[in-house]
C-alpha positions in Angstrom: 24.7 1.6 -43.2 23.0 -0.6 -46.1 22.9 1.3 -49.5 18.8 1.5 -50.0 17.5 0.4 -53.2 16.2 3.5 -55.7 14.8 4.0 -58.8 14.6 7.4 -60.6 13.2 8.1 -64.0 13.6 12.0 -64.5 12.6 14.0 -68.1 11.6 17.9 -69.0 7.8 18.2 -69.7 5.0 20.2 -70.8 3.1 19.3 -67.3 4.6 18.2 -64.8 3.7 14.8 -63.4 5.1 12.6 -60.7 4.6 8.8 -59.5 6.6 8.8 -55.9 7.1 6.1 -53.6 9.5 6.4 -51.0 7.7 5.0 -47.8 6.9 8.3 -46.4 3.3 9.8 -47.6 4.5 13.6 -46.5 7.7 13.1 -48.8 6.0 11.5 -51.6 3.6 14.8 -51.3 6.5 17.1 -51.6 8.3 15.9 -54.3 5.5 15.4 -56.8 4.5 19.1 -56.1 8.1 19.7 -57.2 7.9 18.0 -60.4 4.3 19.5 -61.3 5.5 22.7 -60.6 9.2 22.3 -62.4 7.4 20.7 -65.0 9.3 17.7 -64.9 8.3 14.1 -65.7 9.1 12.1 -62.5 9.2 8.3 -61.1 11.0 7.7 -57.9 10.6 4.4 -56.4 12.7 4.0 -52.6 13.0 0.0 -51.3 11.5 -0.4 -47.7 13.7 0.6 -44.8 14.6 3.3 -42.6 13.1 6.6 -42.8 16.0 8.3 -43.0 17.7 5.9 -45.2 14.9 6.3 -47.5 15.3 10.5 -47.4 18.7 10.1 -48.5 18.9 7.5 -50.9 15.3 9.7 -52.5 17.5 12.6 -52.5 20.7 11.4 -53.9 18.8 9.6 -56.5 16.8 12.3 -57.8 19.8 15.3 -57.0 21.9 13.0 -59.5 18.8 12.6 -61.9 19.1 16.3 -62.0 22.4 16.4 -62.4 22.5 15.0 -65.8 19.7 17.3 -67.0 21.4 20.5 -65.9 24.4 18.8 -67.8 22.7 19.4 -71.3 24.2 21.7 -73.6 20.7 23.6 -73.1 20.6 23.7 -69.7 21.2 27.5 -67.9 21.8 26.1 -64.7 20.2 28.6 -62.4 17.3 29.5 -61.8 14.7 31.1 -58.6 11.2 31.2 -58.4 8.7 33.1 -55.6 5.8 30.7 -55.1 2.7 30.5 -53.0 1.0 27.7 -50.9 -2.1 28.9 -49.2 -0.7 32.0 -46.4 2.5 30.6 -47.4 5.0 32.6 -50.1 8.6 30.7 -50.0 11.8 32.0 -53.0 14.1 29.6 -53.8 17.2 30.4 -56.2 19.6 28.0 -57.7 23.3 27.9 -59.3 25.3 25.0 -60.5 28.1 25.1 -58.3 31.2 22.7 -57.2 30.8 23.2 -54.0 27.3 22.4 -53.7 24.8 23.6 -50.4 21.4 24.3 -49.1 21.2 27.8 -47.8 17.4 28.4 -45.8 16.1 30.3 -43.1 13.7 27.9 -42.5 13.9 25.4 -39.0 10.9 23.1 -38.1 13.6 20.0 -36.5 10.6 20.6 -33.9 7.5 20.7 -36.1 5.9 17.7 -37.2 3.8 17.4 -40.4 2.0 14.1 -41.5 3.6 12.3 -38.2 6.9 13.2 -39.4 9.5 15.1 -38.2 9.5 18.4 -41.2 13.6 18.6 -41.1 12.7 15.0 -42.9 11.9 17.5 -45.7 15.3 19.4 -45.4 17.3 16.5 -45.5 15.8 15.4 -49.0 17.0 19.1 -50.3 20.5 18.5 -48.5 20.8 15.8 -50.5 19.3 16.6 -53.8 21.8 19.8 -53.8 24.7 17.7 -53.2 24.2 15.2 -55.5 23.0 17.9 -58.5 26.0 20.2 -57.9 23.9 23.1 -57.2 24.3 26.3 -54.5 20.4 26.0 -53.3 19.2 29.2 -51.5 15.9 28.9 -49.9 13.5 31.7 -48.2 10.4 31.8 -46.3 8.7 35.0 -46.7 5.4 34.4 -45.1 3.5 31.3 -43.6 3.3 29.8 -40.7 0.8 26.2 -41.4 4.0 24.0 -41.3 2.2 22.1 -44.3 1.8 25.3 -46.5 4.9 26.3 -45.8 6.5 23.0 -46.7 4.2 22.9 -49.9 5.5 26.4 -50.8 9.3 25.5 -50.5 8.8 22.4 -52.7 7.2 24.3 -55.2 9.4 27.2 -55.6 12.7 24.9 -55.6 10.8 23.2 -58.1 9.7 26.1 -60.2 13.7 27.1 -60.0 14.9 23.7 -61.1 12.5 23.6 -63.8 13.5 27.1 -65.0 17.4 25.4 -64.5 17.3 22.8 -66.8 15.5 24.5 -69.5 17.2 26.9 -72.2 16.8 30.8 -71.5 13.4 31.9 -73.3 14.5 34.1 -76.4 12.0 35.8 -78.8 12.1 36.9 -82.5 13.3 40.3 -81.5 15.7 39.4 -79.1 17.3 37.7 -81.6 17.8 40.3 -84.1 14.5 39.2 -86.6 
């Protein structure tokens, strides 16, 4: 199979923000609802081509993206959030691991959102916790709008990633002053 073409900016942020172009509108959705909500400054560009070649080469690209900021001296790396998306309420929890995985309870291979098949949206996490090195757990806790719940996974991995690369919050008193 022909590598596909990527391009992945990835920073920390005060707001999140995202400019995604992968060829598939549903995808592009999802992963800018994970930046806003990790609060990461994101621009992932995918060449024309397959569908699923553009999933994977998305998900490599930006899993490796976060790689290198969960490799930052600051960096916890782990992390879970519990998020909401209209009726839908997803969890998703994180570890850096060497033996990375995605962990879900979740199965829409016959669902279809935007025209595409959902596990379209599994696949990108397959790949994003491969390439980053990280044990991803994901739950759905309530929803059944295949587009909420979607929306609600995206946002809580992203809320957990965010929380990931970021140092532990410590205040004045924790710290003994």
């Amino acid at each position: 199979m022909p590598e596909t073409q990527t391009g992945v900016r990835l920073a920390l942020a005060a707001a999140g923000s995202a400019n995604v172009t992968t060829g598939l509108p549903v995808l592009d959705h999802l992963v800018g609802e994970l930046a806003r909500t990790g609060r990461f400054r994101l621009s992932l560009e995918v060449a024309p081509g397959s569908a699923d070649e553009a999933v994977a080469s998305a998900g490599q690209a930006f899993g490796s993206a976060l790689g290198d900021l969960l490799d930052a001296p600051q960096a916890t790396g782990f992390g879970w959030a519990l998020v909401p998306s209209a009726e839908a309420l997803a969890a998703a929890s994180l570890e850096r691991d060497t033996e990375p995985r995605l962990v879900s309870n979740v199965e829409f291979s016959h669902q279809r959102v935007g025209g595409l098949a959902a596990d379209v949206a599994s696949v990108f996490l397959r790949e994003t916790a491969d390439a980053a090195r990280i044990n991803l757990h994901v739950r759905l806790l309530e929803g059944t709008d295949p587009q909420h719940v979607l929306t609600a996974i995206y946002k809580a991995v992203g809320a957990a990633l965010g929380q990931a690369c970021r140092p532990v919050a410590t205040t004045s008193d924790e710290e003994g002053s």
